[in-house]
Biopython code that builds the backbone (N, CA, C, O; Angstrom):
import numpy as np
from Bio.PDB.StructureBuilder import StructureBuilder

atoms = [
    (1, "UNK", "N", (33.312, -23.266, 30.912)),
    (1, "UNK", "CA", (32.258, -24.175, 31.316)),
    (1, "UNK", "C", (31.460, -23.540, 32.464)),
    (1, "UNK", "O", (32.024, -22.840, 33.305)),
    (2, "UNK", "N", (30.176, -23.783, 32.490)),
    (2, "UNK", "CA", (29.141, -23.585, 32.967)),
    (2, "UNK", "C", (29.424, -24.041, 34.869)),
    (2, "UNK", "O", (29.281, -25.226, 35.170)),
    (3, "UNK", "N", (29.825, -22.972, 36.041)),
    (3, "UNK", "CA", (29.727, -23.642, 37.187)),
    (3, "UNK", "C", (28.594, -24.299, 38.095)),
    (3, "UNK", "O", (27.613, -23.560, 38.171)),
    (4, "UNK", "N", (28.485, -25.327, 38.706)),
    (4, "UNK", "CA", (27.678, -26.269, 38.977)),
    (4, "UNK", "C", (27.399, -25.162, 40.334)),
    (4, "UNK", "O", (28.401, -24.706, 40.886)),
    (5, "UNK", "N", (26.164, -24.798, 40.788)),
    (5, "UNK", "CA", (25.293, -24.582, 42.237)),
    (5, "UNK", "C", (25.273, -25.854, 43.025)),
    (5, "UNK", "O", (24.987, -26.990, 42.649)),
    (6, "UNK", "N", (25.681, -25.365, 44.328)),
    (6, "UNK", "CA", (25.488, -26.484, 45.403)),
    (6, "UNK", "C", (24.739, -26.281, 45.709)),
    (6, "UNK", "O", (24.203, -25.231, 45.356)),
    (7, "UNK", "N", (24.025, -27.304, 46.771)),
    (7, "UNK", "CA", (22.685, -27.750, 46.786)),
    (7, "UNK", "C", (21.901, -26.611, 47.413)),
    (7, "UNK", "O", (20.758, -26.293, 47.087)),
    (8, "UNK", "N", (23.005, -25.752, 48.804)),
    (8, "UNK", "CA", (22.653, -24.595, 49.044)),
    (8, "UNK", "C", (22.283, -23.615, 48.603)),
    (8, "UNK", "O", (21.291, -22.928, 48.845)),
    (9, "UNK", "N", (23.356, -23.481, 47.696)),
    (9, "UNK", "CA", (23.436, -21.982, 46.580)),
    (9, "UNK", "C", (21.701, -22.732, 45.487)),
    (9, "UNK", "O", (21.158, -21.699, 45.094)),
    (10, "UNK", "N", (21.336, -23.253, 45.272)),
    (10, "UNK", "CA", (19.885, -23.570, 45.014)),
    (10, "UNK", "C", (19.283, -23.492, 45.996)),
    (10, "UNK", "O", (19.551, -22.317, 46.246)),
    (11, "UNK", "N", (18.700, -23.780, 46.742)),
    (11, "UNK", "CA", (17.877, -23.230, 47.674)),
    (11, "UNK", "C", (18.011, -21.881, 48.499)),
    (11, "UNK", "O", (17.225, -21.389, 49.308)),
    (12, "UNK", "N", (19.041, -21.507, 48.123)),
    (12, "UNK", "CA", (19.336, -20.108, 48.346)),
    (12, "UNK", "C", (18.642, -19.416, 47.361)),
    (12, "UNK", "O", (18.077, -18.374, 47.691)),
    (13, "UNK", "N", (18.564, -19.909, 45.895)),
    (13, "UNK", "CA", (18.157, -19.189, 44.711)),
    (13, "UNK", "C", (17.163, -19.468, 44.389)),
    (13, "UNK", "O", (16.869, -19.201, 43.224)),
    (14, "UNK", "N", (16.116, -20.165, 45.289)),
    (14, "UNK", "CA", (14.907, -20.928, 45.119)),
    (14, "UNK", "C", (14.186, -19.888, 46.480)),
    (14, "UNK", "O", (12.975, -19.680, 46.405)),
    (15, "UNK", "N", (14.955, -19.287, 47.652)),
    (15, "UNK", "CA", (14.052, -18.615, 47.724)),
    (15, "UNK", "C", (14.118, -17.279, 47.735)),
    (15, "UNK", "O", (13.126, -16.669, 48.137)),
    (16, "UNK", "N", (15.146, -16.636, 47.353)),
    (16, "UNK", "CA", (15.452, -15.621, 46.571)),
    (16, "UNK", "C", (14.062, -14.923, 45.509)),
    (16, "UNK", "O", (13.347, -13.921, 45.484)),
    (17, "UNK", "N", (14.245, -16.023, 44.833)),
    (17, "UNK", "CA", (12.487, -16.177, 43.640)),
    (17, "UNK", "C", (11.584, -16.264, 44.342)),
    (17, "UNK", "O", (10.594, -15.633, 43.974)),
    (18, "UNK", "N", (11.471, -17.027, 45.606)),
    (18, "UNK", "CA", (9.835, -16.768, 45.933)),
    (18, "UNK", "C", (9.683, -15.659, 46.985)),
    (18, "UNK", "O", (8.598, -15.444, 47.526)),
    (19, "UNK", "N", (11.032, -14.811, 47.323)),
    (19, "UNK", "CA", (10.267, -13.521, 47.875)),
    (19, "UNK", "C", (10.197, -12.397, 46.765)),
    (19, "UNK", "O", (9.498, -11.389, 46.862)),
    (20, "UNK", "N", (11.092, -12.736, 45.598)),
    (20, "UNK", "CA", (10.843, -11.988, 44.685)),
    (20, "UNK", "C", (9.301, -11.883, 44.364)),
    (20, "UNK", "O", (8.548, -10.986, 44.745)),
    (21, "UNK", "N", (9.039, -12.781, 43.729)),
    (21, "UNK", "CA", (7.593, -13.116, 43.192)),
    (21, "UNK", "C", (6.463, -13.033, 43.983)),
    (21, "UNK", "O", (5.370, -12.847, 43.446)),
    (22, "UNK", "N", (6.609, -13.189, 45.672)),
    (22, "UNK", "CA", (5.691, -12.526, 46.516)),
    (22, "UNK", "C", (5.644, -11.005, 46.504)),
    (22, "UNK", "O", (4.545, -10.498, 46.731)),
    (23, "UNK", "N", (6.875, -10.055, 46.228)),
    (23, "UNK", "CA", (6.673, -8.649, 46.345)),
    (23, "UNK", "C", (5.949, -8.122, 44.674)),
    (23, "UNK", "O", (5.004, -7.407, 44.342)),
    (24, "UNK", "N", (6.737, -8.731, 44.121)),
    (24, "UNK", "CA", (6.013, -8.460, 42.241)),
    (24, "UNK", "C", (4.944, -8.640, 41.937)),
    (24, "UNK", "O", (4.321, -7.847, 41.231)),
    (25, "UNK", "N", (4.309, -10.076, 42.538)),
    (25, "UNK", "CA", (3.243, -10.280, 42.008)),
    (25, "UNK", "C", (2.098, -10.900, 42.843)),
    (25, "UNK", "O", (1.992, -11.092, 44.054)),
    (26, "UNK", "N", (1.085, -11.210, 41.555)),
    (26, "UNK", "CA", (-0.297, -11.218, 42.894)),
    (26, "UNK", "C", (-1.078, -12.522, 42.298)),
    (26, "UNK", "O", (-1.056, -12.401, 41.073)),
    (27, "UNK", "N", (-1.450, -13.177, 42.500)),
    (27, "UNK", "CA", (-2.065, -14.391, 42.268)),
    (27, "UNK", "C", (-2.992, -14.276, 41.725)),
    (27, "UNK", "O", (-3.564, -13.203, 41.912)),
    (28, "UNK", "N", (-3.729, -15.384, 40.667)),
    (28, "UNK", "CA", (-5.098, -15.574, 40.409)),
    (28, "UNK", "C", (-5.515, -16.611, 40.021)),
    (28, "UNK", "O", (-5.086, -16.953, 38.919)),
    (29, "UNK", "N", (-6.555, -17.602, 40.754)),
    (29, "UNK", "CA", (-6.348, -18.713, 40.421)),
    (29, "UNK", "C", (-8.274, -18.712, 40.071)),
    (29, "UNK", "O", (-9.143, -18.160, 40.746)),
    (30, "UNK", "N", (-8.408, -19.372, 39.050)),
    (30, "UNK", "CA", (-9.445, -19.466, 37.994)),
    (30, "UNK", "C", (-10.112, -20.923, 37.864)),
    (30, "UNK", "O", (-9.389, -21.898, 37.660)),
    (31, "UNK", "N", (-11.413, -21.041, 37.979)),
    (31, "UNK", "CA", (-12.066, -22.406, 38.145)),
    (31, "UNK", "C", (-12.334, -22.918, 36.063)),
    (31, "UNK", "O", (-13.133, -22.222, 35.436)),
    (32, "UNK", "N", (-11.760, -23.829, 35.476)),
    (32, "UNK", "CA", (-12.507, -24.415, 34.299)),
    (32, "UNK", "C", (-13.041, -25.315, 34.020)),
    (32, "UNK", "O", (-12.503, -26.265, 34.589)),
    (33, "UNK", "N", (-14.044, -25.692, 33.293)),
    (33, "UNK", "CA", (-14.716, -26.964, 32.927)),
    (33, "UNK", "C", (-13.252, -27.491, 32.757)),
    (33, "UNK", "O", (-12.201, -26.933, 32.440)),
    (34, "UNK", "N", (-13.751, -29.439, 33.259)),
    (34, "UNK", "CA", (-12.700, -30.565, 32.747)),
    (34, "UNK", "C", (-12.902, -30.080, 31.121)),
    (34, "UNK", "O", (-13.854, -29.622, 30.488)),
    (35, "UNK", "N", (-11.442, -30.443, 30.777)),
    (35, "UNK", "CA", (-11.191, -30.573, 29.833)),
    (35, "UNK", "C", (-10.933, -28.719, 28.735)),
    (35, "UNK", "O", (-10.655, -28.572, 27.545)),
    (36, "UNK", "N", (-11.125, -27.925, 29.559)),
    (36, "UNK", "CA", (-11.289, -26.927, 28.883)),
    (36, "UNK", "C", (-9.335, -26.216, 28.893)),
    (36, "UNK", "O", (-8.805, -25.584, 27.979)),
    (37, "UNK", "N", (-8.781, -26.573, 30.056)),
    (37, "UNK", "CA", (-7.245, -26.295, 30.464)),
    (37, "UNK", "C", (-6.566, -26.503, 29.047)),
    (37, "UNK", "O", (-5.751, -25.787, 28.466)),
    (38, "UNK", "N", (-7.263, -27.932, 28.596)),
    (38, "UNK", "CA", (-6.196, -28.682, 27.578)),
    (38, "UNK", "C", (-6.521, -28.135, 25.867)),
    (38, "UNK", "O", (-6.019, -28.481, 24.797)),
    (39, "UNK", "N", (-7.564, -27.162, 26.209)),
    (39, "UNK", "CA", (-7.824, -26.498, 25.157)),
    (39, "UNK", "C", (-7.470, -25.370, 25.244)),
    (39, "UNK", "O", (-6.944, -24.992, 24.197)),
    (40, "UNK", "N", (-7.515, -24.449, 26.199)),
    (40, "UNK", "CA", (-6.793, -22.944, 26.204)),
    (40, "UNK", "C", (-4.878, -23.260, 25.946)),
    (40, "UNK", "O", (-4.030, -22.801, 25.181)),
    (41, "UNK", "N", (-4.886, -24.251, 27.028)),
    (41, "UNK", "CA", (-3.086, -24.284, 26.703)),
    (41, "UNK", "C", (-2.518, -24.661, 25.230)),
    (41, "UNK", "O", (-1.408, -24.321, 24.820)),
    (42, "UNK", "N", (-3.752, -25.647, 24.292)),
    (42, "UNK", "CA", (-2.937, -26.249, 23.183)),
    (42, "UNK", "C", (-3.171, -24.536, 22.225)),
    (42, "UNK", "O", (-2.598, -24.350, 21.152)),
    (43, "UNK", "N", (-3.813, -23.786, 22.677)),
    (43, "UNK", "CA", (-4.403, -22.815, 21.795)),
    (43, "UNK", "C", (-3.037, -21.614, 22.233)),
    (43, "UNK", "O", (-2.418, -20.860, 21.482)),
    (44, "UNK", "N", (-2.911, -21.810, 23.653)),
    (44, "UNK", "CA", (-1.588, -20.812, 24.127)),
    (44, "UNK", "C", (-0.466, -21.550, 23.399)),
    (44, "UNK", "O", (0.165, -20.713, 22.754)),
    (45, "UNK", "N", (-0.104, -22.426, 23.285)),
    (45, "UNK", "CA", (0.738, -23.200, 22.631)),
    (45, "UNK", "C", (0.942, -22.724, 21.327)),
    (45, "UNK", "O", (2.097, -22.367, 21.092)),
    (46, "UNK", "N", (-0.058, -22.601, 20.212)),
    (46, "UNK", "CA", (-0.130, -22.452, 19.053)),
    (46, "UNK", "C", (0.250, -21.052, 18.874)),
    (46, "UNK", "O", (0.962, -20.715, 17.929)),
    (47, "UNK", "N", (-0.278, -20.064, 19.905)),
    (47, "UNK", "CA", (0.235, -19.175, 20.235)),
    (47, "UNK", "C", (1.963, -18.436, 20.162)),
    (47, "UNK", "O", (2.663, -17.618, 19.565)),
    (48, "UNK", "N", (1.953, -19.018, 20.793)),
    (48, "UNK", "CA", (3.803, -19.404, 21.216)),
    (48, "UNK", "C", (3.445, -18.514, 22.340)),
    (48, "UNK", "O", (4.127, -17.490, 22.299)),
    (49, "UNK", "N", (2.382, -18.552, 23.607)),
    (49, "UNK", "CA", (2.529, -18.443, 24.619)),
    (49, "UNK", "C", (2.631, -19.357, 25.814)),
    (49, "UNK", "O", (2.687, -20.580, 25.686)),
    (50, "UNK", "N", (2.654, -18.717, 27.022)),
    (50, "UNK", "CA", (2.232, -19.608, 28.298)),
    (50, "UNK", "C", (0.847, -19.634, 28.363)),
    (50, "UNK", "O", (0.186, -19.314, 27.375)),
    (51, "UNK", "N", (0.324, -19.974, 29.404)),
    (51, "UNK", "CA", (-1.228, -20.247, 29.481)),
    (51, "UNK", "C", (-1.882, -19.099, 30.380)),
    (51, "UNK", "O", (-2.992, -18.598, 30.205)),
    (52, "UNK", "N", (-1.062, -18.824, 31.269)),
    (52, "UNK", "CA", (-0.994, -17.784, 31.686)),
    (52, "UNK", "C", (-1.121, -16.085, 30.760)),
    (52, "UNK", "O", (-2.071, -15.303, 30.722)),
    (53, "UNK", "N", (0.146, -16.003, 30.162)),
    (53, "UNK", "CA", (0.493, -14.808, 28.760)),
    (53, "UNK", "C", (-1.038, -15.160, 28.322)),
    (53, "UNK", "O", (-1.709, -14.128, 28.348)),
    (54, "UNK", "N", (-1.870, -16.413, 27.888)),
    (54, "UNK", "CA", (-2.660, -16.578, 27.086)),
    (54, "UNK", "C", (-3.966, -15.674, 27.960)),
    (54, "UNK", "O", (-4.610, -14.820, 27.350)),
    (55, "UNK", "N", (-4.136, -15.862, 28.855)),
    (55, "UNK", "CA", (-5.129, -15.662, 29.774)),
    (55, "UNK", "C", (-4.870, -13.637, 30.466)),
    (55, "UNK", "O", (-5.678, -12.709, 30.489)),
    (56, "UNK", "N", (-3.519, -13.704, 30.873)),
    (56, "UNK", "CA", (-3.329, -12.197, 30.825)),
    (56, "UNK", "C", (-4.113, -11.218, 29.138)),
    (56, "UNK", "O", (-4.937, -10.312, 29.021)),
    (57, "UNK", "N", (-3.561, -11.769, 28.462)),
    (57, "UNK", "CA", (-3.557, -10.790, 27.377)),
    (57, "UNK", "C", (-5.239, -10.536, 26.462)),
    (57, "UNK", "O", (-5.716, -9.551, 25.898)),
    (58, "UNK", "N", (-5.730, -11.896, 26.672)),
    (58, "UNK", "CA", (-7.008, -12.020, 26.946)),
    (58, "UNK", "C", (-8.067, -11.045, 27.416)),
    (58, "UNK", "O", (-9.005, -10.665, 26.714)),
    (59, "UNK", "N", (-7.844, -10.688, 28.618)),
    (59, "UNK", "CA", (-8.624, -9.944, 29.861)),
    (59, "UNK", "C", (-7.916, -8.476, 28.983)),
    (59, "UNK", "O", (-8.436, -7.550, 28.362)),
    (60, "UNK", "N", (-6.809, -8.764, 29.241)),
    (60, "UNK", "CA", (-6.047, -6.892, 28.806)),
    (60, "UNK", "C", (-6.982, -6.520, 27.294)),
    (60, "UNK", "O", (-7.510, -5.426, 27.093)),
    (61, "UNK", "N", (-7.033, -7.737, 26.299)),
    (61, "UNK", "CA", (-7.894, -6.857, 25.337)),
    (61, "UNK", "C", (-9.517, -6.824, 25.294)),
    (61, "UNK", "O", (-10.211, -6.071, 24.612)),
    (62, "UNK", "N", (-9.964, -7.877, 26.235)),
    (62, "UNK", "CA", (-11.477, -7.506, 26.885)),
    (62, "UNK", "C", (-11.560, -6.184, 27.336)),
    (62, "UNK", "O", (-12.266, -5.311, 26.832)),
    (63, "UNK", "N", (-10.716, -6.046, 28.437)),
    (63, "UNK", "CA", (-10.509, -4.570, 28.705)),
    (63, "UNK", "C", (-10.595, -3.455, 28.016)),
    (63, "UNK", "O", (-11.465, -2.599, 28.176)),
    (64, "UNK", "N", (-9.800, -3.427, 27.313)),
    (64, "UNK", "CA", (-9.461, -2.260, 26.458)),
    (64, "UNK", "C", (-10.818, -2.025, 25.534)),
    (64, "UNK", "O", (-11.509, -1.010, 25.448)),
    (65, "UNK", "N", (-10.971, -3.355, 24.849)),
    (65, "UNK", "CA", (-12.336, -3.454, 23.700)),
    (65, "UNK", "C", (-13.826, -2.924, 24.720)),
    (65, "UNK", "O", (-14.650, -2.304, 24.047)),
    (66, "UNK", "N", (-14.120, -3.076, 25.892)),
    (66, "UNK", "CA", (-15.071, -2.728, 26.462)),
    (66, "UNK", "C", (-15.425, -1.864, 27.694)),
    (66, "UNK", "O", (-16.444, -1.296, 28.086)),
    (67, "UNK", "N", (-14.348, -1.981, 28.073)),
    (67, "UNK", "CA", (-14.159, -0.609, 29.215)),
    (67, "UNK", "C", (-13.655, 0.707, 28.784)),
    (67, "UNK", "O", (-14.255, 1.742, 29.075)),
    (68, "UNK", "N", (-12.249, 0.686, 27.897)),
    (68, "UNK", "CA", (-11.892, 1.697, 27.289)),
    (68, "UNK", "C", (-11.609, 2.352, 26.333)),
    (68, "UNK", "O", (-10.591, 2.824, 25.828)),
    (69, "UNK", "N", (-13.617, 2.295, 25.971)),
    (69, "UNK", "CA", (-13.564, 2.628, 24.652)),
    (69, "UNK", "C", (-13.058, 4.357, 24.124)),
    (69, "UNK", "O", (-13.012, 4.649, 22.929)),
]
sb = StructureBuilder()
sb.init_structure("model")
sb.init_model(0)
sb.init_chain("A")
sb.init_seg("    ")
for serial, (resi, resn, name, xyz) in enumerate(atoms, 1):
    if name == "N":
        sb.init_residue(resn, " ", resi, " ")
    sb.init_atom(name, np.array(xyz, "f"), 0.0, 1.0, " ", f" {name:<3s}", serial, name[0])
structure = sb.get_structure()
């Protein structure tokens, strides 16, 4: 059976992850028309991505298709 984290050992492992994720990674936060979120995500969804994955991979093949041709 699966051992239970005390409340410590979670917040121990809660910020463990957020200095992880401060040294790994880098933010980007993006303005959309109302209503446009609930259309990229149902479309990342259909996907079988995140909304995020949806939006990374996006830009990566803009990229590629027009910068490196």
């Amino acid at each position: 059976m699966a051992e239970r984290r005390t409340e410590a050992g979670k917040q121990a492992k809660m910020r463990y992850n957020e200095d992880y994720n401060k040294t790994a990674y880098q933010s980007l936060h993006i303005r959309v028309r109302k209503g446009m979120r609930d259309e990229y995500k149902a479309a990342a969804d259909s996907l079988g991505l995140s909304l995020a994955g949806l939006v990374t991979s996006a830009v990566d093949d803009y990229i590629s298709r027009k910068i490196k041709k």
